[in-house]
N, CA, C and O atoms as a GROMACS GRO file, in nm:
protein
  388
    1UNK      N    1   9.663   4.827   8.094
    1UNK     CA    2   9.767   4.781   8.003
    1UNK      C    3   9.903   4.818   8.063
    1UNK      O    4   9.917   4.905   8.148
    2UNK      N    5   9.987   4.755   8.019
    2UNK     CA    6  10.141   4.807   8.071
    2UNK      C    7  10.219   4.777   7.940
    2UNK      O    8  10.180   4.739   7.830
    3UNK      N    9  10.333   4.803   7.985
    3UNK     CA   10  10.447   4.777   7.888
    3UNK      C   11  10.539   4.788   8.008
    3UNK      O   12  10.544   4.855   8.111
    4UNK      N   13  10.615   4.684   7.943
    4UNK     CA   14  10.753   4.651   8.047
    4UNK      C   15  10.879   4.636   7.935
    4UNK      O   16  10.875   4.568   7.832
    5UNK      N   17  11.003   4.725   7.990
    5UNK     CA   18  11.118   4.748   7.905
    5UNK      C   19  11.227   4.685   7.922
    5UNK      O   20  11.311   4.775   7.934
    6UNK      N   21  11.272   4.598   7.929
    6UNK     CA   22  11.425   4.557   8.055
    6UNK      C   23  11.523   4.513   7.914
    6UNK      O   24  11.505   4.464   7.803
    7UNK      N   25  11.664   4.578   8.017
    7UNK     CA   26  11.791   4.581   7.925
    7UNK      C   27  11.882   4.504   8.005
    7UNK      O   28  11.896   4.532   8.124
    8UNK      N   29  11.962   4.386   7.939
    8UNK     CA   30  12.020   4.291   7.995
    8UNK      C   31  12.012   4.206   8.095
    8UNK      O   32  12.082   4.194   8.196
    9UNK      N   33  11.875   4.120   8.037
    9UNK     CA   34  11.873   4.032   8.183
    9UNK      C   35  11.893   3.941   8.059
    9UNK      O   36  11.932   3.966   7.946
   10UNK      N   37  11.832   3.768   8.152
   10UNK     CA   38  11.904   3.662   8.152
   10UNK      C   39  11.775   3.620   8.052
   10UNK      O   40  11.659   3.641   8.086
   11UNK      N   41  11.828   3.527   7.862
   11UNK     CA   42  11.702   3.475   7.811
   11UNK      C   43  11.538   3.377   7.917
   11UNK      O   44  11.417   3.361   7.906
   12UNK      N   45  11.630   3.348   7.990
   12UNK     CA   46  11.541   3.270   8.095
   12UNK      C   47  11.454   3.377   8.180
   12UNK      O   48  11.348   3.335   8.226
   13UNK      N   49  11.472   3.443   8.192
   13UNK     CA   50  11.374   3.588   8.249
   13UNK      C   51  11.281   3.660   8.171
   13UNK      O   52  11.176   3.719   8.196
   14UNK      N   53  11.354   3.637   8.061
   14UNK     CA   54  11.251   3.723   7.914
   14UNK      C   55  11.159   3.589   7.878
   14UNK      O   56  11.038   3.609   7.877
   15UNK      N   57  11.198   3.472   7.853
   15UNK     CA   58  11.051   3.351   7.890
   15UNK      C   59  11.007   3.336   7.961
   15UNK      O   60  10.912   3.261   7.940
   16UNK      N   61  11.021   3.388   8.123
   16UNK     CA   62  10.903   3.364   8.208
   16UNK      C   63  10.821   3.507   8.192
   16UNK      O   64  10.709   3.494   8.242
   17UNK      N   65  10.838   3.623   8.146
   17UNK     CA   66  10.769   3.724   8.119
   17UNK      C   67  10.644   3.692   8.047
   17UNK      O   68  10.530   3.717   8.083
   18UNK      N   69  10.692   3.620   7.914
   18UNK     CA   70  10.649   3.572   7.801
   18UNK      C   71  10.532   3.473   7.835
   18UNK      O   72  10.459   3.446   7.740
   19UNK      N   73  10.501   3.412   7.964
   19UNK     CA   74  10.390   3.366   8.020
   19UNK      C   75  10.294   3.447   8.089
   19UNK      O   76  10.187   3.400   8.129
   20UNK      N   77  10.326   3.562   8.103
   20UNK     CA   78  10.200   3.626   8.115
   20UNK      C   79  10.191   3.806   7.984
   20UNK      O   80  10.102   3.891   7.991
   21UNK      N   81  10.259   3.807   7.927
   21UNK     CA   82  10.320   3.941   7.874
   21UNK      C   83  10.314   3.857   7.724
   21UNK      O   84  10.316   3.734   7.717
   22UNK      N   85  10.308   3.937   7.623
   22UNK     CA   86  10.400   3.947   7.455
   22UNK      C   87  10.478   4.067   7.464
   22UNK      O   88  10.470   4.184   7.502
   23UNK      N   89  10.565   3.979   7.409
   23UNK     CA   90  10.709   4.041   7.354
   23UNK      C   91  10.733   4.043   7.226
   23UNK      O   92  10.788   3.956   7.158
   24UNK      N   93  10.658   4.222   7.167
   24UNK     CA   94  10.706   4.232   6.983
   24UNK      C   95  10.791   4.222   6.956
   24UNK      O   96  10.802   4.177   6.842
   25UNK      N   97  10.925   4.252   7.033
   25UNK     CA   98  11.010   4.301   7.015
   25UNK      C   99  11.118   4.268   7.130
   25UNK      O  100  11.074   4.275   7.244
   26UNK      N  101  11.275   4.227   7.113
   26UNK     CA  102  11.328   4.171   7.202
   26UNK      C  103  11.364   4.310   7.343
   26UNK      O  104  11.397   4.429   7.342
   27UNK      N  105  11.338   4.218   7.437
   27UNK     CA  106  11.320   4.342   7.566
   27UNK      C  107  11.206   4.390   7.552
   27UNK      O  108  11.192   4.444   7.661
   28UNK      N  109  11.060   4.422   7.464
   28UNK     CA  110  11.004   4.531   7.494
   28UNK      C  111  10.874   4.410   7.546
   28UNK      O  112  10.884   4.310   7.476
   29UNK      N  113  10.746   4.397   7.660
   29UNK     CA  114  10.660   4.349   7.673
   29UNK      C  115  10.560   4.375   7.676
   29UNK      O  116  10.560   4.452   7.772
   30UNK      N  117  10.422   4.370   7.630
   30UNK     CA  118  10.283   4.436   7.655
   30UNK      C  119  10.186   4.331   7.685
   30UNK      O  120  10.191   4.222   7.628
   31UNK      N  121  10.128   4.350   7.742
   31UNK     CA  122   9.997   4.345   7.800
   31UNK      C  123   9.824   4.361   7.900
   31UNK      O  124   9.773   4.454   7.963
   32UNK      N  125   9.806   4.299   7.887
   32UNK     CA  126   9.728   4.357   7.986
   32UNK      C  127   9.650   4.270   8.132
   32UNK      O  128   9.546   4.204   8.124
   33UNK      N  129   9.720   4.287   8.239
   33UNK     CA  130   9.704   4.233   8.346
   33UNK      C  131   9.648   4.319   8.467
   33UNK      O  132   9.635   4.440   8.453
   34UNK      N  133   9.611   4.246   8.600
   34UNK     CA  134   9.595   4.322   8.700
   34UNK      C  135   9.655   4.381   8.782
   34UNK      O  136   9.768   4.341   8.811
   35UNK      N  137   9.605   4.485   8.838
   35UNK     CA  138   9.718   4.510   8.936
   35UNK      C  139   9.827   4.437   9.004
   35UNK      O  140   9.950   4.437   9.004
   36UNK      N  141   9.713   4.364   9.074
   36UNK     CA  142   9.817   4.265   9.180
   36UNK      C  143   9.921   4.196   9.085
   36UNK      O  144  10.036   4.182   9.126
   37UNK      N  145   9.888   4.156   8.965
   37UNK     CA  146   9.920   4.047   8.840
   37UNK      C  147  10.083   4.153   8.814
   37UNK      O  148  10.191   4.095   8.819
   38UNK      N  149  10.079   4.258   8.795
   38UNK     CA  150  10.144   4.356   8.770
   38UNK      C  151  10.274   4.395   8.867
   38UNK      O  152  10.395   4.400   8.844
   39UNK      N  153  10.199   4.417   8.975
   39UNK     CA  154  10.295   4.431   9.127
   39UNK      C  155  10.366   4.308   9.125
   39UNK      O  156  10.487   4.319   9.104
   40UNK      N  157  10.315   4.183   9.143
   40UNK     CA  158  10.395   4.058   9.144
   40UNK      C  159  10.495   4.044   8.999
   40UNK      O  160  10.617   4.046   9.016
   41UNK      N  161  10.472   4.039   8.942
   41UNK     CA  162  10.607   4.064   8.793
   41UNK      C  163  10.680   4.165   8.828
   41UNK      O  164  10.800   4.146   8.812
   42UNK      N  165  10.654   4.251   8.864
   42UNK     CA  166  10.774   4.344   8.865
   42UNK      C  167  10.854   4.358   9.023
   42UNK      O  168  10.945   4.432   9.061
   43UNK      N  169  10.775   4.252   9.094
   43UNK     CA  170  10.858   4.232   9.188
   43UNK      C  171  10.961   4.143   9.196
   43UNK      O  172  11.070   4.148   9.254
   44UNK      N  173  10.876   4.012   9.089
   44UNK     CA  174  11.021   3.914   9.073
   44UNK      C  175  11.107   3.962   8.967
   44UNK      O  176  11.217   3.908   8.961
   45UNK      N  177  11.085   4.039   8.894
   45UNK     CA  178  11.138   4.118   8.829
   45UNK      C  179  11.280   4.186   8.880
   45UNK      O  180  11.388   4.166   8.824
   46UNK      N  181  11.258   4.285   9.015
   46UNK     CA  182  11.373   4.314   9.047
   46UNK      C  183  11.435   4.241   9.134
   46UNK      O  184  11.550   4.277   9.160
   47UNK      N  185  11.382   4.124   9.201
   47UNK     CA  186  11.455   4.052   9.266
   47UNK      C  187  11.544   3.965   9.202
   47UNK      O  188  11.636   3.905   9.258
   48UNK      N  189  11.508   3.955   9.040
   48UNK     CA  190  11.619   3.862   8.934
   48UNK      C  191  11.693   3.934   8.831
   48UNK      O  192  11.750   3.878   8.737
   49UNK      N  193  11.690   4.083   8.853
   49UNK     CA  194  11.785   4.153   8.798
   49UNK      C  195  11.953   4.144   8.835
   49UNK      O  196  11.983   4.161   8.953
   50UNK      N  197  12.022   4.127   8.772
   50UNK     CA  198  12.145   4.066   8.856
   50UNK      C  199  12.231   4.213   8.822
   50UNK      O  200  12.261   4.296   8.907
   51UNK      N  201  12.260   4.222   8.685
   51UNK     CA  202  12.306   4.379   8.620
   51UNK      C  203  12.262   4.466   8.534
   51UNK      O  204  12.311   4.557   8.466
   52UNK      N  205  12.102   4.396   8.559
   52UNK     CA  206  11.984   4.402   8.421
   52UNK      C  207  11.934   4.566   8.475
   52UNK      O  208  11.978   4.622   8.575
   53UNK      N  209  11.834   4.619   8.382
   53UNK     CA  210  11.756   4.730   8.430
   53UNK      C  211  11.614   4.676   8.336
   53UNK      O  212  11.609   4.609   8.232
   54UNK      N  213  11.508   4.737   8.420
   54UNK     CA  214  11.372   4.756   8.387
   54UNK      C  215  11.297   4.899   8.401
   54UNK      O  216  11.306   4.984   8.490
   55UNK      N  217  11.221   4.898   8.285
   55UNK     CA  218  11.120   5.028   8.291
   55UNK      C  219  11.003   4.949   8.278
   55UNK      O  220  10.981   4.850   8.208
   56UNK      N  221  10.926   5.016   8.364
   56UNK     CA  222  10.769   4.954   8.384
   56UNK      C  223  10.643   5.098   8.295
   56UNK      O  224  10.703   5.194   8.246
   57UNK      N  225  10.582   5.098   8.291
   57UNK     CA  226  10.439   5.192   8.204
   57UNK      C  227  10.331   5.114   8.236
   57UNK      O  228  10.319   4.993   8.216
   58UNK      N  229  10.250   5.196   8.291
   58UNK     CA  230  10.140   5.102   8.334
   58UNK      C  231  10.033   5.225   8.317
   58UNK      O  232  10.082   5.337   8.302
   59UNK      N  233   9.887   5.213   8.317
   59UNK     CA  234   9.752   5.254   8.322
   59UNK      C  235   9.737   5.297   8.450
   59UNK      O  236   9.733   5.213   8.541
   60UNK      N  237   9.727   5.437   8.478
   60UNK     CA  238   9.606   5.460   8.632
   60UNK      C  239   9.579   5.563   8.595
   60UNK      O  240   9.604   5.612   8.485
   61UNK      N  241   9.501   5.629   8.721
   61UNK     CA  242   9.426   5.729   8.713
   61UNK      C  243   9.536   5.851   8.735
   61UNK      O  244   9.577   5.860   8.850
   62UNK      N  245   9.586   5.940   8.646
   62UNK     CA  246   9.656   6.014   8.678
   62UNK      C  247   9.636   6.106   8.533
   62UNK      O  248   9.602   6.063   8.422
   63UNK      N  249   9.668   6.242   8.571
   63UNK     CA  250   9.658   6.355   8.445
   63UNK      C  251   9.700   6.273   8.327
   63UNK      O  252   9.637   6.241   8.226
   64UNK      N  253   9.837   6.244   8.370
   64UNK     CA  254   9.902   6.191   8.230
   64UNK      C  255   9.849   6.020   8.203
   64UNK      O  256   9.898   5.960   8.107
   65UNK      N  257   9.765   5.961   8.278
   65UNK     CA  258   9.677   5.808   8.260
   65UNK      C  259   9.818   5.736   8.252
   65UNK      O  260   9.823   5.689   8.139
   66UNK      N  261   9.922   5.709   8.310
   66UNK     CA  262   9.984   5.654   8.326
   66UNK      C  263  10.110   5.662   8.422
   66UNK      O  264  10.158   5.774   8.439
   67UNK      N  265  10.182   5.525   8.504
   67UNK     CA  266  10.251   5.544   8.578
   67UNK      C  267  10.378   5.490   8.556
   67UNK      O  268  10.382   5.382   8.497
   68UNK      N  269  10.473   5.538   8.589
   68UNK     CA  270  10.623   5.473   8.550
   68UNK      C  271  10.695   5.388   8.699
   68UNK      O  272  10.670   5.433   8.811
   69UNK      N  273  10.752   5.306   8.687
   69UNK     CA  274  10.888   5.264   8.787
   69UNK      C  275  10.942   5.227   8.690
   69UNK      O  276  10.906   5.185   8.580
   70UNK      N  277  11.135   5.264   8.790
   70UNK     CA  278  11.246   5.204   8.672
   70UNK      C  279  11.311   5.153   8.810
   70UNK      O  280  11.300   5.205   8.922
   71UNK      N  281  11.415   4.981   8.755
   71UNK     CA  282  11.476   4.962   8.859
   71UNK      C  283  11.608   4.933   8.826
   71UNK      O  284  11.579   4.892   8.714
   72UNK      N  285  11.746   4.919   8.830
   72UNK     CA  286  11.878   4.912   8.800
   72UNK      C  287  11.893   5.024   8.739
   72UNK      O  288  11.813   5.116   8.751
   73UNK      N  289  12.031   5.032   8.643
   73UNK     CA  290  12.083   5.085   8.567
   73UNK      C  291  12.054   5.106   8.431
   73UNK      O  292  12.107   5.056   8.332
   74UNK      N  293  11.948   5.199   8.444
   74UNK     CA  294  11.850   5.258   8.280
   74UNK      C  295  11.922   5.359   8.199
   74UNK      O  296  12.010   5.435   8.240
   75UNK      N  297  11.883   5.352   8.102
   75UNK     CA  298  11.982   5.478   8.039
   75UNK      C  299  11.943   5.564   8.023
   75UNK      O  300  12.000   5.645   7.950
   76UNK      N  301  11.776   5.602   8.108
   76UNK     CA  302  11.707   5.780   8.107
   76UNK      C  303  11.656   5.771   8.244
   76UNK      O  304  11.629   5.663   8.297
   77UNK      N  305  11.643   5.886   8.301
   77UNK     CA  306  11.613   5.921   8.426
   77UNK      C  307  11.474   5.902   8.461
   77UNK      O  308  11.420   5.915   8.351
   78UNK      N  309  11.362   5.875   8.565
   78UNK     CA  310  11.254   5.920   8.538
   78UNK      C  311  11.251   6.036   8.661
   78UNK      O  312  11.321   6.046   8.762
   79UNK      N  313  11.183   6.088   8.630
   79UNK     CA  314  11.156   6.231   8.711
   79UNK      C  315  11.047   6.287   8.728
   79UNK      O  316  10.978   6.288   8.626
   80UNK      N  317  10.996   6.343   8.832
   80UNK     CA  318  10.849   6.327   8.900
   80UNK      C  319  10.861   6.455   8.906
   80UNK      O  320  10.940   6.502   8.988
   81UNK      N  321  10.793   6.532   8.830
   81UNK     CA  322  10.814   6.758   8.791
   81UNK      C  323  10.683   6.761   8.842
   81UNK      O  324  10.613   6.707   8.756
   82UNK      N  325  10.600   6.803   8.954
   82UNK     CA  326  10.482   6.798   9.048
   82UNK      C  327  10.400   6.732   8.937
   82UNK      O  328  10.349   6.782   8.837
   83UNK      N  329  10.404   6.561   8.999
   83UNK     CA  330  10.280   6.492   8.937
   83UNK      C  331  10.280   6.438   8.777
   83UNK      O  332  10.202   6.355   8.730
   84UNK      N  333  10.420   6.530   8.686
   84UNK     CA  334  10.400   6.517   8.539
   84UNK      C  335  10.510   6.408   8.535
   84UNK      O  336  10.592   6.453   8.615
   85UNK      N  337  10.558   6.295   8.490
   85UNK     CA  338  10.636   6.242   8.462
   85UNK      C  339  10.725   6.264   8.300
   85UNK      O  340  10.698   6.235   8.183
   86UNK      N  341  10.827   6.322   8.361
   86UNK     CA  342  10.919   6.344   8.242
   86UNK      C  343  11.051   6.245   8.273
   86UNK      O  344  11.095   6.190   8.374
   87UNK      N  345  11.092   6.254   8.127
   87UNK     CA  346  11.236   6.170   8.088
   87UNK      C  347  11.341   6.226   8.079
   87UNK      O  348  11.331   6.327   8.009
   88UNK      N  349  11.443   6.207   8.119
   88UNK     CA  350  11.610   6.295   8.147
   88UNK      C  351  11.688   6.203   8.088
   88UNK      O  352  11.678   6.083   8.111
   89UNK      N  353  11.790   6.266   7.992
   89UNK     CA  354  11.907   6.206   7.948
   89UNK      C  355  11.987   6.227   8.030
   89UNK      O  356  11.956   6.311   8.114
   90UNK      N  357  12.093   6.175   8.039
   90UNK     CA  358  12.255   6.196   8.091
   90UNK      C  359  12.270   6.291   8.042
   90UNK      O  360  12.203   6.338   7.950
   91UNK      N  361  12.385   6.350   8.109
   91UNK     CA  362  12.462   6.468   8.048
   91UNK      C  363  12.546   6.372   8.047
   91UNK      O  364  12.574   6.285   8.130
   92UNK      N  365  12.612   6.414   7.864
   92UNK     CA  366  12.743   6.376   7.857
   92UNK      C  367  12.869   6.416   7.948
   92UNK      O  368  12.836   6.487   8.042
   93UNK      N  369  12.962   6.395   7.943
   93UNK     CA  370  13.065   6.431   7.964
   93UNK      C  371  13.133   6.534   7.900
   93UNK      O  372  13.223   6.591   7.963
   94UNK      N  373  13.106   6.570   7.781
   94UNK     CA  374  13.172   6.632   7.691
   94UNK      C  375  13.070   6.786   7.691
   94UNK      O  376  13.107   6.889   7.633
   95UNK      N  377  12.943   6.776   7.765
   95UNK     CA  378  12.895   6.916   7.762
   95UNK      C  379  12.931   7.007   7.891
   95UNK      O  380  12.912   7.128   7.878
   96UNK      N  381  12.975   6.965   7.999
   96UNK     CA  382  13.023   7.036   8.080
   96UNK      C  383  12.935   7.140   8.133
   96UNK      O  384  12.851   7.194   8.061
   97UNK      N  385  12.951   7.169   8.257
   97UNK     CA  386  12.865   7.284   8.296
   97UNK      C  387  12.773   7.397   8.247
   97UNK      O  388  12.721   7.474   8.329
   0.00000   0.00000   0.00000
């Protein structure tokens, strides 16, 4: 299974998703495809991001049974803490050192 997240791309990008993916929710996609099926979407994926960002979630074999890529300008970090995938906010500006 995956879920795919993307913030500001083009309506014409969110309907070709929509041919292999459902979308509950605007930007958010689920389904369930193959690998290769998987690798190829999220490759044309970032090749038609123009100022867009994507988060990918996908199924494998890993402690936590799942794998992340993010590509553009997301608004949380992903971060690889040996093997555990955690999420990072920004630091504001206003918290300072």
């Amino acid at each position: 299974m995956i879920v795919l997240l993307v913030e500001r791309v083009k309506p014409s990008l969110r309907g070709e998703l929509t041919r292999w993916l459902l979308e509950p929710r605007p930007g958010v996609f689920v389904g369930q495809v193959s690998a290769r099926v998987r690798d190829r979407l999220w490759d044309k994926l970032c090749r038609s991001l123009d100022s867009g960002a994507a988060l990918l979630i996908y199924t494998t074999n890993t402690e936590q049974g799942f794998g992340l890529r993010s590509f553009g300008d997301t608004s949380r970090e992903l971060v690889d803490f040996e093997g555990l995938w955690l999420i990072r906010l920004p630091r504001s500006s206003e918290q300072g050192s």
